[in-house]
SETI-717457 format. One record per residue: residue in three letters; y, x, z of N, C-alpha, C, O in turn. Coordinates in steps of 0.05 Angstrom, whole numbers, padded with zeros to 5 digits, always signed. Each point is the difference from the previous one (the first is absolute). Example, Ala and Ser with C-alpha at 12.3 -4.5 7.8 and 13.67 -1.06 7.14 Angstrom:
BEGIN
ALA-00114+00264+00156+00024-00018+00000+00024+00018+00000+00000+00021+00013;SER+00021-00028-00027+00024+00016+00001+00022-00015+00014+00022+00010+00004;
END
This chain:
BEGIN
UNK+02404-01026+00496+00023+00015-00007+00022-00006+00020+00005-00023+00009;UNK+00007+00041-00003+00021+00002+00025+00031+00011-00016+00003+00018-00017;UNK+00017-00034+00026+00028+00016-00021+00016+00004+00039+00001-00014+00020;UNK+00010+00044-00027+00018+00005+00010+00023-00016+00002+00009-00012-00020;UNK+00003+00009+00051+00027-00019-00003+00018+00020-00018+00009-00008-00021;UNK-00005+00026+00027+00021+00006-00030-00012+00012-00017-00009+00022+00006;UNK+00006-00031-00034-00012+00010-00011+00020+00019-00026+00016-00014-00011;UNK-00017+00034+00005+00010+00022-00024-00003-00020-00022-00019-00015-00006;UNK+00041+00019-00006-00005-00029-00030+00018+00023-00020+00014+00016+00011;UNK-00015-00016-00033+00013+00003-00024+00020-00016-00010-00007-00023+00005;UNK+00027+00023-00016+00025-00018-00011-00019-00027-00020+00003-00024-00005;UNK-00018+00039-00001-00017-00025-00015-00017-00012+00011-00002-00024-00005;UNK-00016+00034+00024-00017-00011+00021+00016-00017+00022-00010-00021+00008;UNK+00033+00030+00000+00013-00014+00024+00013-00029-00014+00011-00017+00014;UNK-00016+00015-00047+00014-00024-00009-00027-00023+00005+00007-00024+00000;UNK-00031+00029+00003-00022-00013-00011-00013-00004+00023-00021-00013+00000;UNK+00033+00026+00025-00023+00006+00031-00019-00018+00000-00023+00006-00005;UNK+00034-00035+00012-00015-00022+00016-00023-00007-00036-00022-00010+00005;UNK+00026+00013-00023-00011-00008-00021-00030+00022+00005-00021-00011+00004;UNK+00022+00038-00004-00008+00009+00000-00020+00013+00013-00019+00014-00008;UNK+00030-00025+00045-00025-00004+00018-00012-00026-00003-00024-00001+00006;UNK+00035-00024-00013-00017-00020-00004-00018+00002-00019-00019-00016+00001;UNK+00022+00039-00028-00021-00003-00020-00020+00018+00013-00023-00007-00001;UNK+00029+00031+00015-00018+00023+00009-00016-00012+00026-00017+00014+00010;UNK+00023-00038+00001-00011-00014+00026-00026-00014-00018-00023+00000+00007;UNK+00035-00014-00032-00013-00009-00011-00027+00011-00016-00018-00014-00010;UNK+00019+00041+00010-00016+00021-00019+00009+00003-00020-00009+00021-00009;UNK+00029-00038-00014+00008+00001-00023+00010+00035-00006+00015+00017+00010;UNK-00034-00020-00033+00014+00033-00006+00035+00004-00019+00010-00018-00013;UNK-00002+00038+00017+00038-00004-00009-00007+00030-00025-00004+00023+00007;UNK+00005-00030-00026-00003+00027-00024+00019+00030+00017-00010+00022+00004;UNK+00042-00030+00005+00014+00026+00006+00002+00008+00031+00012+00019+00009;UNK-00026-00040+00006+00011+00005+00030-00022+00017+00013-00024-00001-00002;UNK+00038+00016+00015-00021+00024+00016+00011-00008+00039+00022-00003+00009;UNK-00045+00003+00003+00002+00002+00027-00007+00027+00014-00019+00014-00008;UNK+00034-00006+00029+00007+00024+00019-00011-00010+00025+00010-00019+00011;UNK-00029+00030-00003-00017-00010+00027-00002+00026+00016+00000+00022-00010;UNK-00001-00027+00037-00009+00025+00017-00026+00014-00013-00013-00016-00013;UNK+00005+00037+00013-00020+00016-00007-00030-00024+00015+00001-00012+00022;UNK-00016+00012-00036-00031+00003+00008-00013+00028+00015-00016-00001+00019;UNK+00025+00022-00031-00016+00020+00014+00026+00009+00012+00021-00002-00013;UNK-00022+00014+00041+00015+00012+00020+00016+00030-00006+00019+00011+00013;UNK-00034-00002-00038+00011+00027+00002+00021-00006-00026+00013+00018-00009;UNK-00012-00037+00001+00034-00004-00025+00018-00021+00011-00005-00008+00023;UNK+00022-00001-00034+00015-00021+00014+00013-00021-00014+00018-00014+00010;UNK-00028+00012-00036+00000-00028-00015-00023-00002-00018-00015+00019-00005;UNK+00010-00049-00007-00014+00006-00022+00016-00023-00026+00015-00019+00002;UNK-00024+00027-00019+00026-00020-00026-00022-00008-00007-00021+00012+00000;UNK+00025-00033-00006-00023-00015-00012+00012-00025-00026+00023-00007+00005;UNK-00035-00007-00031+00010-00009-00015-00008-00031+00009-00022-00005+00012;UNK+00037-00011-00016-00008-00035+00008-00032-00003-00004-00016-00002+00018;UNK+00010+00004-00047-00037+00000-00009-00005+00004+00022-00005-00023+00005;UNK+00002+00036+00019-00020+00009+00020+00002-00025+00014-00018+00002+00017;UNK+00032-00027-00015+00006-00021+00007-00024-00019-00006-00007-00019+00014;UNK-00002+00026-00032-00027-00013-00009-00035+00003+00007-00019-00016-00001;UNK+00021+00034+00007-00021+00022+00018-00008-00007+00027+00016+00003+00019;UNK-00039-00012-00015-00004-00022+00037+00007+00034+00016+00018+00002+00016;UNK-00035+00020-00023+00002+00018+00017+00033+00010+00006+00005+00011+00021;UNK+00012-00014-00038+00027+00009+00017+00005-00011+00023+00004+00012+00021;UNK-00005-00037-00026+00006-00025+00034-00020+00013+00016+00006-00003+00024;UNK-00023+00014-00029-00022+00011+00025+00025+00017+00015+00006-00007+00022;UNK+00006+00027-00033+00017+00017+00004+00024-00012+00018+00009+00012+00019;UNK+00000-00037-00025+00024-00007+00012+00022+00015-00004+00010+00007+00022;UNK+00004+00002-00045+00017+00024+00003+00030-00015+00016+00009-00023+00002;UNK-00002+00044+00004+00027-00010+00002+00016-00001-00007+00009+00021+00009;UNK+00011-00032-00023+00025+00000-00018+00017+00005+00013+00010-00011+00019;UNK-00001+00042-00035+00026+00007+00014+00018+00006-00018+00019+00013+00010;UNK-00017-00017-00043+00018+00000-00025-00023-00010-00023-00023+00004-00006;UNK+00048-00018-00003-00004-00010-00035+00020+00014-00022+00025+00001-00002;UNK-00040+00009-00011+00019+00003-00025-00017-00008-00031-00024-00005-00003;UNK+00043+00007-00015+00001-00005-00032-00018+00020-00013+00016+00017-00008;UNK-00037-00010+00002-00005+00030-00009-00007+00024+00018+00013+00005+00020;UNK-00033+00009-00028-00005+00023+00020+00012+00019-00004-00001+00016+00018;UNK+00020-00009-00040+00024+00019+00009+00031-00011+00021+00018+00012+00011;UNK-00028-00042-00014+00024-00006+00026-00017+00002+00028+00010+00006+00021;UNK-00035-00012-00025-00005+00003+00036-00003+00025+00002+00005+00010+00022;UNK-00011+00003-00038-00001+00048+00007+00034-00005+00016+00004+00009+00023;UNK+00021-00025-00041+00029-00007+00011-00008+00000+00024+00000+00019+00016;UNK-00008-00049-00015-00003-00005+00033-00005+00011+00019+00012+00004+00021;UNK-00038+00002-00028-00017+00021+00028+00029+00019+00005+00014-00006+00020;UNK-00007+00025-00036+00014+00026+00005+00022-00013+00007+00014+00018+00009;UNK+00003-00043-00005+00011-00011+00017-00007+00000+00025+00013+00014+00016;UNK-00033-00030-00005-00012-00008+00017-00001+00023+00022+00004+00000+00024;UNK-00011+00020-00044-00013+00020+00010+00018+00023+00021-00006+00014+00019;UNK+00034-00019-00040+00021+00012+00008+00014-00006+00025+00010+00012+00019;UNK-00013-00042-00027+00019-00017+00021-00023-00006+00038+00010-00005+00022;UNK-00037+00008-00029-00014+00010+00016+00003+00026+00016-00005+00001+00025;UNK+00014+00028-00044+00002+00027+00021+00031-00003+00005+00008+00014+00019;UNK+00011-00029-00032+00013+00006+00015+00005-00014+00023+00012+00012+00017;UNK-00020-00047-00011-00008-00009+00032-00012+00014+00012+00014+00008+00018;UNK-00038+00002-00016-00023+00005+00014+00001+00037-00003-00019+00011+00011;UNK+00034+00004-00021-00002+00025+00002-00028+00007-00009-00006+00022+00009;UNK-00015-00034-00023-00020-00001-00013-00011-00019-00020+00014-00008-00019;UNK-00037+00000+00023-00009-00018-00015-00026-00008+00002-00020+00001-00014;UNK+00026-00008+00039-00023-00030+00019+00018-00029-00015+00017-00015+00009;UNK-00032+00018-00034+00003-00026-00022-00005-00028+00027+00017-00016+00009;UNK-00049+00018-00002-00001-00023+00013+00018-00009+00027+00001-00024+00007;UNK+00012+00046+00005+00014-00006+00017+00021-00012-00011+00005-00023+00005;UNK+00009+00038-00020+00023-00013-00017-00008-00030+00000+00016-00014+00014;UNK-00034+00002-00024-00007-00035-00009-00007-00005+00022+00004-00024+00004;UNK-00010+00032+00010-00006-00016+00030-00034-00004+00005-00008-00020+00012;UNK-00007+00036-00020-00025-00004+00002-00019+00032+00008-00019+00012-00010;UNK+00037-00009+00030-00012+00023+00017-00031-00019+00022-00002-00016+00019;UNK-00014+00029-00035-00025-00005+00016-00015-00024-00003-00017-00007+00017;UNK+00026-00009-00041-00022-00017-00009-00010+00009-00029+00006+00015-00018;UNK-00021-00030+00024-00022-00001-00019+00012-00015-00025+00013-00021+00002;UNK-00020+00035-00028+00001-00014-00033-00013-00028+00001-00001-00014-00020;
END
């Protein structure tokens, strides 16, 4: 698992950060926390996923990358459409991976 240097946090997520990648480094699953990773497949541009998948050997196959945490999957649907926003309006599109800095590597 890879975290973005800045990562999108929630008012409740940004209280808990360092707690929260040390449990998710750890695999410990968190009942309300959802992670925001670059897409796996090329043709979408995130994927939300719930902590439980923390537990699973095959996610780490994946390596996702962390690029937001939030409280609940109606706060990361929040996030993304943040993200997402604040992405077209830098980039006059939405080359997500350029935005994070990972134009042309590999997951």
């Amino acid at each position: 698992m890879q975290w973005a240097e800045h990562l999108y946090l929630s008012d409740i997520t940004a209280a808990k950060k360092e707690r929260i990648i040390k449990k998710a480094e750890q695999g410990a699953g968190m009942v309300s926390v959802y992670f925001i990773a670059l897409a796996s497949n090329p043709d979408n541009l995130f994927d939300i996923f719930h902590a439980a998948h923390l537990k699973e050997s095959a996610f780490y196959r994946q390596n996702p990358y962390i690029v937001g945490i939030a409280s609940g999957y109606d706060e990361a649907l929040e996030l993304v459409q943040h993200m997402v926003e604040d992405i077209y309006r830098e980039t006059g599109g939405f080359q997500v991976r350029e935005y994070f800095g990972q134009t042309g590597q590999e997951k």
